[in-house]
Structure formats: structure tokens, C-alpha cells
C-alpha positions in Angstrom: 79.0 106.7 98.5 82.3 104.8 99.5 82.3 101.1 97.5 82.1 97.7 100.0 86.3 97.4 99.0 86.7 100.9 99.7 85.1 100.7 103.5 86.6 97.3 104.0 90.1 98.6 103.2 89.3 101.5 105.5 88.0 99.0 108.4 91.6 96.6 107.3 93.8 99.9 107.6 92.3 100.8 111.3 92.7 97.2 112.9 96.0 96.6 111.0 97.2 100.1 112.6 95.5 100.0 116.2 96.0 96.1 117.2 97.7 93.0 116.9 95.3 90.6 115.5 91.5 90.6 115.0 90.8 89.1 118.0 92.5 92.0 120.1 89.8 94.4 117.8 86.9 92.3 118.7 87.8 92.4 122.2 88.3 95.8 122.2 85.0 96.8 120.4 82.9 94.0 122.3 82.3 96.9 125.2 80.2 94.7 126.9 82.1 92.1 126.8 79.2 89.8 126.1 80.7 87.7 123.1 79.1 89.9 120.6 79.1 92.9 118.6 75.6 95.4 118.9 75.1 96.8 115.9 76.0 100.2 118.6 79.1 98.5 118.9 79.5 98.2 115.2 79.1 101.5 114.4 81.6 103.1 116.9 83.8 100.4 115.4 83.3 102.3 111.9 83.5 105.4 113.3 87.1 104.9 114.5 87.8 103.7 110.8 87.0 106.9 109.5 84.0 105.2 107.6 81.1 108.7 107.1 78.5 109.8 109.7 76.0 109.9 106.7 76.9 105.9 105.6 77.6 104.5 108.8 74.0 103.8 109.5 73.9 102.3 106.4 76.9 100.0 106.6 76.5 98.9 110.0 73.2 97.7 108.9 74.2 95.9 105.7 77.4 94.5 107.9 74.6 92.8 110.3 72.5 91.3 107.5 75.5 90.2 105.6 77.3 88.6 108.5 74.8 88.1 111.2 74.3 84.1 110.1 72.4 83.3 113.0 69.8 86.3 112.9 70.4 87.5 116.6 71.0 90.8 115.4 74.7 90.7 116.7 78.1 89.7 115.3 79.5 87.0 117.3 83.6 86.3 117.2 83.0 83.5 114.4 80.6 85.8 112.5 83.5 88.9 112.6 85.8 86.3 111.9 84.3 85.0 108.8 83.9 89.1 107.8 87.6 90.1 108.7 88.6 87.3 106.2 87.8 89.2 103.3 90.5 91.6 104.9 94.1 91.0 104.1 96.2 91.4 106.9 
């Protein structure tokens, strides 16, 4: 199974090669352009970073209990924000 740095690198590689900013990946991946990212949302977001069909489930769900501070089951901008900071862009 791929580490937390290793996914995270793959996630910071994907958004620092497909947009400008963070925001510009949010928006992108935010396809209902409700504010917030469905943990569906999440994992197509991991699928375009290359992360495995076998760990996705797995990682999309630990992403939403790690960063999911105000247990709606989604990742608002604030919430991404506060996740993409362990990312060096």
C-alpha cells in the first residue's frame, strides 16, 4: 500500500501539473459546484492523480475523516485548504 507522503506527493504532482493554484483544482473537482467536495468527487479527484483503484476507497475515506472538521461528510474549500497545505507547491 502507497504511504500518506507517497499519495500526497502524487495528489501535489497532479494539481501542480494540471492547474494554477488550488483553488483552480477545487473548482475544477467541485462538479457540482456546491462549495464542497463529495467524497464521489474526491475519489475521481484521486483517480486523475494516479492514486490505485484498489486504495482509492480507502483514501478517500481516511481524506474525509481526517479533514472533514465539521463532520458533513464533505470537504469544503477551507477544509481542502487546510489539506493541500501539507503540499508544497
Amino acid at each position: 500500500m502507497s504511504s500518506k507522503e507517497q499519495i500526497l506527493s502524487k495528489i501535489q504532482i497532479f494539481i501542480a501539473n494540471s492547474f494554477k493554484t488550488p483553488e483552480e483544482a477545487f473548482a475544477f473537482f467541485d462538479a457540482d459546484k456546491n462549495g464542497k467536495l463529495s467524497k464521489k468527487e474526491i475519489s475521481v479527484l484521486l483517480q486523475k492523480a494516479e492514486i490505485s483503484g484498489l486504495i482509492r476507497g480507502l483514501v478517500t475515506s481516511k481524506l474525509l475523516e481526517g479533514y472533514d472538521k465539521d463532520g458533513d461528510t464533505l470537504v469544503s474549500w477551507e477544509e481542502f485548504k487546510s489539506a493541500v497545505t501539507q503540499i508544497k507547491f
